[in-house]
C-alpha positions in Angstrom: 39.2 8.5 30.7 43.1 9.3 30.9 44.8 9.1 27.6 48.1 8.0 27.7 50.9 7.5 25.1 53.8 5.6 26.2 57.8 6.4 25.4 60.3 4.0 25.7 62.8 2.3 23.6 62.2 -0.9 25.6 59.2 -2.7 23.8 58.9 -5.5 26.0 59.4 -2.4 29.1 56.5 -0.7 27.9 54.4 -3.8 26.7 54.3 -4.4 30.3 53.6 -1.0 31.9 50.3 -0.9 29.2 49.7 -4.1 30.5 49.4 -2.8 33.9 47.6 0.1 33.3 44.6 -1.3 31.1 43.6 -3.1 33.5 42.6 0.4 35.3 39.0 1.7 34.3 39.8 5.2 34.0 43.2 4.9 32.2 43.2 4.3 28.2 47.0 3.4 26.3 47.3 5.5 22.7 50.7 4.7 21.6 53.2 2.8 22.6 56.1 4.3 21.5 60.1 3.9 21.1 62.0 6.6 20.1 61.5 10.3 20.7 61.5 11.4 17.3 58.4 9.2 16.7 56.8 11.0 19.9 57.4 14.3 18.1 55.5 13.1 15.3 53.3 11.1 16.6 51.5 13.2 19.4 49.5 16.5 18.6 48.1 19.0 20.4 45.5 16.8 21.8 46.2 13.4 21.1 47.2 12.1 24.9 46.6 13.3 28.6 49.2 12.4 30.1 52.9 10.9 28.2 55.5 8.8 29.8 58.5 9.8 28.8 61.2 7.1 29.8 64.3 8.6 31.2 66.2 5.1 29.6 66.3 7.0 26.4 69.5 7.1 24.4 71.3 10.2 24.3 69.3 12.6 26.8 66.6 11.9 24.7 63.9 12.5 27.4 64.9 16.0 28.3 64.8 16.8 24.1 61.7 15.6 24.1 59.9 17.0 26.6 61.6 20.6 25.8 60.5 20.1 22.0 56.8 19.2 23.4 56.6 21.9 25.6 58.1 24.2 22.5 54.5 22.9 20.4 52.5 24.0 23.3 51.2 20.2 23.5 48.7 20.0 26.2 49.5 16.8 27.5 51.1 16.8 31.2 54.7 14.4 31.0 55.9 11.7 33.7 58.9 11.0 33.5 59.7 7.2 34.9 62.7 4.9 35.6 64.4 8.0 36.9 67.2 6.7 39.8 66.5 8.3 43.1 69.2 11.3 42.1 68.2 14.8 43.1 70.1 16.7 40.6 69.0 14.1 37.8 65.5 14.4 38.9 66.0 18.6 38.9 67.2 18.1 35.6 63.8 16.9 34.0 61.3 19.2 36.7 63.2 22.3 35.1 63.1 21.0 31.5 59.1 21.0 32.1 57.9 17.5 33.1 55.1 17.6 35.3 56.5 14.8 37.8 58.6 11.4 38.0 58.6 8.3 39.1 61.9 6.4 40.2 63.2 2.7 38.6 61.5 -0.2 40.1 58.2 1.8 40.9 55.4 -0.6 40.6 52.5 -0.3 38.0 50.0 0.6 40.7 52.5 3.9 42.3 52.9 4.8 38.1 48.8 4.9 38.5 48.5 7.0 41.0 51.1 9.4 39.8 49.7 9.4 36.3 46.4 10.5 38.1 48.2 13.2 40.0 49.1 14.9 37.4 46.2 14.3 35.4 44.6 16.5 37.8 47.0 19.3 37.7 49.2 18.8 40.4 52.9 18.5 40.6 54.7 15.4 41.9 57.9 16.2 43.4 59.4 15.2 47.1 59.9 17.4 49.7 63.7 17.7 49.1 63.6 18.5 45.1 60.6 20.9 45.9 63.4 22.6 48.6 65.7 22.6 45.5 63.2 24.3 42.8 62.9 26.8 45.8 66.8 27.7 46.1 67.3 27.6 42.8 64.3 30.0 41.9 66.0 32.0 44.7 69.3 31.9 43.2 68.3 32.8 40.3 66.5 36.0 41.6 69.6 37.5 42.9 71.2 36.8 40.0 68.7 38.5 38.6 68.4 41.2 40.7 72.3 41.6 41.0 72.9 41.7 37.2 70.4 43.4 35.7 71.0 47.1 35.8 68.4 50.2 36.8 66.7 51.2 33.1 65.3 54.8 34.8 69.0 54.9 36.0 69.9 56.0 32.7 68.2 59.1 32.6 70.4 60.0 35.5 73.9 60.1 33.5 75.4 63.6 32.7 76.0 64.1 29.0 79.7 63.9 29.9 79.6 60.0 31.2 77.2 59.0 28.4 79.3 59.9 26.2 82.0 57.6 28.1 79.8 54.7 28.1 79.4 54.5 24.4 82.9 55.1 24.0 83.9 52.4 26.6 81.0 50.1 25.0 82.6 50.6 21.7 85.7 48.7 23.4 87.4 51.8 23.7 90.8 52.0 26.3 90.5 54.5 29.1 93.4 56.6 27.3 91.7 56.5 24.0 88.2 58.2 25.9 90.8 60.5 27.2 92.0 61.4 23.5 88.9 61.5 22.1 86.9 63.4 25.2 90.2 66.1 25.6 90.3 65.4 29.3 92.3 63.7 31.8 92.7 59.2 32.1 92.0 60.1 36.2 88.3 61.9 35.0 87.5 59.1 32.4 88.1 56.6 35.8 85.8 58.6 37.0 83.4 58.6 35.0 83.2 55.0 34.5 83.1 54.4 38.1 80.2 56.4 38.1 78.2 54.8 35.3 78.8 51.2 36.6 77.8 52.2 39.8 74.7 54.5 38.5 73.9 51.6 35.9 74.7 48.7 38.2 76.8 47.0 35.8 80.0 45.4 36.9 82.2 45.6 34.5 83.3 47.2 30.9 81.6 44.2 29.2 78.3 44.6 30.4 78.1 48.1 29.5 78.4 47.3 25.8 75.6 44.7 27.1 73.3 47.5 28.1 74.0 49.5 25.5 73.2 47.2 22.4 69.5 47.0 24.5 69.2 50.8 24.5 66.8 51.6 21.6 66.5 54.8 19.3 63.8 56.0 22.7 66.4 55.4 25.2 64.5 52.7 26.6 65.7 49.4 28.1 64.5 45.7 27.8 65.5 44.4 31.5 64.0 41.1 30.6 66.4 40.2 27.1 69.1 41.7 29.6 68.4 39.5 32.4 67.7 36.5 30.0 71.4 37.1 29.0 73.0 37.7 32.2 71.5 34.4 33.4 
């Protein structure tokens, strides 16, 4: 049996979908709910299978509650319905967490079938917003990749340039290195050139980046780094 709690701020809306779906013999309506607030209180860790989430709910509603359930580790797997058929709306809620959508005006029998989908473990996305995920996971990667600079890298500065990278992290001007270092501005250019390039880091800012992840070992958390870059 397929436990489902229902959110939307339409009474009469979801009266109708529970309606629908009762009259299936494997499907079983636990709430029938209106607001997502009440979801949040109102659905545990086990309470539902499956939850649809109305994307009709005031004030992005939807997305903050199906990033606040995902947040409690609830177990249950979230359709979103009356979605419009917009790719970047409907890219919106697949990256927020929900397990798949159906569109406005999809009958109770499709809503079924999808709730049973997804029941199951399965994602339920078209062809053109799975295309999406996949060049936006890409896109990410490289920003990724790009971004985030070489930890072992480090290891590879001279004394001489990490002792211009904390300078320069410390906000310092190329002439004040120069002063405080007793060498030339051309050889603090230099030497920053060098780190960014050793480091691959792009710019003054992002080495006081990297440096505030450097711990007391010398050792670098790529991921917090990434996390920020992205």
């Amino acid at each position: 049996m397929i436990r489902i709690s229902i959110v939307h701020s339409n009474t009469d809306v979801s009266s109708h979908v529970a309606q629908g779906l009762v009259k299936e013999q494997d499907m079983r309506i636990i709430h029938q709910i209106s607001t997502a607030n009440e979801a949040l209180v109102r659905i545990g860790r086990d309470t539902c299978d499956v939850i649809l989430a109305s994307a009709s709910l005031p004030d992005d509603d939807a997305i903050r509650l199906i990033r606040q359930l995902k947040c409690a580790n609830i177990n249950a797997r979230i359709l979103v319905t009356d979605l419009p058929n917009d790719k970047a709306l409907i890219m919106r809620y697949i990256l927020a967490g929900a397990s798949g959508y159906a569109l406005k005006g999809d009958g109770v029998t499709k809503m079924a079938a999808a709730i049973r989908t997804i029941h199951q473990g399965q994602a339920i996305i078209s062809d053109e917003i799975a295309a999406l995920l996949m060049r936006q996971i890409a896109k990410l990667s490289l920003v990724h990749k790009q971004s985030a600079p070489c930890a072992s890298a480090h290891s590879d500065l001279t004394m001489r340039e990490r002792d211009v990278l904390e300078l320069l992290a410390q906000g310092h001007s190329n002439k004040a290195i120069a002063d405080r270092l007793i060498i030339s501005i051309g050889t603090v250019k230099n030497h920053v050139h060098n780190v960014l390039k050793k480091l691959n880091l792009r710019s003054r800012k992002e080495a006081a980046r990297y440096l505030s992840h450097v711990n007391g070992k010398g050792l670098f958390s790529h991921q917090r780094y990434a996390e920020q870059m992205i």
